[in-house]
C-alpha angles and dihedrals in degrees: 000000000000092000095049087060086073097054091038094044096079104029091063082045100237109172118245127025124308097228100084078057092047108046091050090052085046093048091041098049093050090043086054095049099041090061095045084056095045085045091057087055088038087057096050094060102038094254127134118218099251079048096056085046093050091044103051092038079059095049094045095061123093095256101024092259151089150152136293092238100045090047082063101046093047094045099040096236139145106258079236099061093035086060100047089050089055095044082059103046083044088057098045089050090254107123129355137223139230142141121276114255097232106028107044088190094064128070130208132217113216119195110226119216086261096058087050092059098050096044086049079040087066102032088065091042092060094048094043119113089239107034128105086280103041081113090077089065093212099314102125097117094046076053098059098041090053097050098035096082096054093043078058104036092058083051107273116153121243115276 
């Protein structure tokens, strides 16, 4: 379908190139499958995909923890959806909560053993052979280099 917008651009006579077109129907159809295969893992373990997110961004810090505001910031959500998702994980035993010890109006959002396991549970299922992503026949990093510049480049930070 993508490829069929170039031979049909100038032939309906839009102005411009095709390619700016093209290369937002390309980026949007993979992001939309791509969820729908996380989803399928996601799905699997009980996790939602802002949980996973969460969960992995938690596992990633130095001491498994951080606060409520910097989970938004890095994962470019609303506060308000930041704090439902954890109001979820922490039901589910997944990450805990307490004040930070310095800033008493900050809280901080602590991964549990078991969060970590679920996060690392996912993680495996999306590189597995057989899992929703076994398409990409081990290319997930070729995917994220390629991708990395123009994330960049439209004014992404660095991961």
């Amino acid at each position: 379908m993508v490829e069929g917008i170039h031979d049909r651009w100038e032939g309906q006579g839009l102005p411009g190139e095709p390619w700016a077109f093209m290369a937002i129907c390309s980026l949007s159809r993979l992001n939309q499958l791509v969820k729908k295969a996380l989803d399928t893992e996601l799905k699997k373990l009980d996790l939602s995909r802002t949980g996973y997110f969460l969960l992995t961004t938690l596992a990633l810090t130095t001491n498994g923890r951080a606060r409520l505001s910097s989970l938004g910031r890095i994962l470019m959500m609303h506060p308000t959806s930041v704090k439902l998702t954890v109001d979820q994980l922490e039901a589910a035993g997944l990450v805990t909560r307490a004040r930070h010890p310095r800033d008493r109006r900050a809280t901080l959002v602590q991964i549990t053993d078991a969060g970590l396991d679920r996060a690392g549970a996912v993680n495996k299922a999306l590189e597995a052979p057989d899992g929703a992503l076994a398409a990409l026949g081990g290319m997930h990093e070729d995917v994220f280099t390629a991708l990395q510049p123009a994330r960049l480049a439209i004014g992404d930070s660095e991961l």
